[in-house]
C-alpha positions in Angstrom: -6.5 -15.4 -2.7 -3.9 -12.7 -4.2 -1.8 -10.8 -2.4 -0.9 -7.4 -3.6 2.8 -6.9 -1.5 3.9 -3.4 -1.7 7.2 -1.8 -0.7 8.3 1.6 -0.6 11.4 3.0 0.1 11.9 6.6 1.5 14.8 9.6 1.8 16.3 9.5 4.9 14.3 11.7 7.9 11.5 11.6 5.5 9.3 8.2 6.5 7.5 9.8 9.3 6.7 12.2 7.1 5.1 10.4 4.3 3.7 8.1 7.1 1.8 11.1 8.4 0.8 12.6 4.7 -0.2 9.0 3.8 -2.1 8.6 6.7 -4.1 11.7 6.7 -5.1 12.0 2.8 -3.8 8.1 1.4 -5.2 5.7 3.8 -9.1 7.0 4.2 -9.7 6.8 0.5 -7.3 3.8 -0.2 -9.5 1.5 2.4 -12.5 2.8 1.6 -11.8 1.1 -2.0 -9.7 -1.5 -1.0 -10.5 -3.0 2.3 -8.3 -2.8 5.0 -4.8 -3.9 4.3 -3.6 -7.5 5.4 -1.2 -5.7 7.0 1.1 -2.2 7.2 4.6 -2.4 8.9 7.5 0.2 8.9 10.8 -1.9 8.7 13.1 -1.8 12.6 16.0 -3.4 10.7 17.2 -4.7 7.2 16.6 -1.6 4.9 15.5 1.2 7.1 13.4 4.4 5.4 11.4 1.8 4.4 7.7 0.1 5.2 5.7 -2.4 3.6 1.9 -3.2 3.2 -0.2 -5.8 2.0 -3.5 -5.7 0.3 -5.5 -9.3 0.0 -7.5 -9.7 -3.1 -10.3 -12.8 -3.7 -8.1 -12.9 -7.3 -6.9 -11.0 -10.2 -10.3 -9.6 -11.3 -10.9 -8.0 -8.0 -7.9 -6.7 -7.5 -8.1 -4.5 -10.9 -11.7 -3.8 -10.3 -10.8 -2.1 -6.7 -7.8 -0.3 -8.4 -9.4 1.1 -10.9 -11.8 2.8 -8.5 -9.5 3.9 -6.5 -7.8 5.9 -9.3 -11.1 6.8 -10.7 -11.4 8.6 -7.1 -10.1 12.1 -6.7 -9.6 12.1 -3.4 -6.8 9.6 -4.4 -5.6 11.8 -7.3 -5.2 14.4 -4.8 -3.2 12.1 -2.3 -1.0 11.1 -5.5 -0.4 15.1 -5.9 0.3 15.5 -2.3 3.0 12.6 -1.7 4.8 13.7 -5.4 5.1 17.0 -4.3 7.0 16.3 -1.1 9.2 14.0 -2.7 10.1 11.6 0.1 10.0 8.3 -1.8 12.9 6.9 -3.4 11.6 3.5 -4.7 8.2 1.7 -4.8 8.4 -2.9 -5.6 5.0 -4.2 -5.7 5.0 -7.8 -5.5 1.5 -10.2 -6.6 1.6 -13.4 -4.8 -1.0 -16.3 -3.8 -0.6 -18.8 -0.6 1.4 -21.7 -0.5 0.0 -24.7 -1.0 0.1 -26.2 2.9 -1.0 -22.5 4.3 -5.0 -21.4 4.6 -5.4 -17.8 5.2 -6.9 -16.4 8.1 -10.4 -15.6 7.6 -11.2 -12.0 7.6 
């Protein structure tokens, strides 16, 4: 299993906001490629503006075969457009990371 960890930093007063572009044009074509995510949190302390999600992936090969549909899509070129245009995010830290040795995943 590969984990696809992806964090995103926005302005402040702007997270709402790309919440609510994100979930109206992202998230319908992004989990329609993808799968659902593993999980999709906005951060309550630490560094605020922020939110995380997390895309589970049998391995490498998948994960590049999902991503490159989902850029081949232009429902998600248009989303891209959309969020760039309003300019709320700051920073974007994509981590790639597999289970620890002693933990099983929850099956899905």
């Amino acid at each position: 299993m590969l984990y696809d960890v992806r964090t995103y930093c926005c302005y402040p007063g702007t997270l709402k906001k790309q919440l609510a572009l994100y979930g109206e044009f992202g998230f319908p074509v992004q989990s329609r490629h993808l799968g659902e995510p593993h999980a999709y949190m906005v951060t309550e302390t630490g560094p605020v503006n922020s939110y995380v999600h997390i895309w589970a992936y049998k391995d490498a090969a998948d994960r590049e075969a999902k991503r490159q549909a989902l850029q081949a899509d232009p429902e998600w070129q248009t989303y891209l457009k959309k969020s760039a245009d309003a300019g709320h995010l700051v920073s974007q830290e994509n981590k790639l990371m597999v289970p620890a040795p002693f933990w099983t995943p929850p099956a899905r």
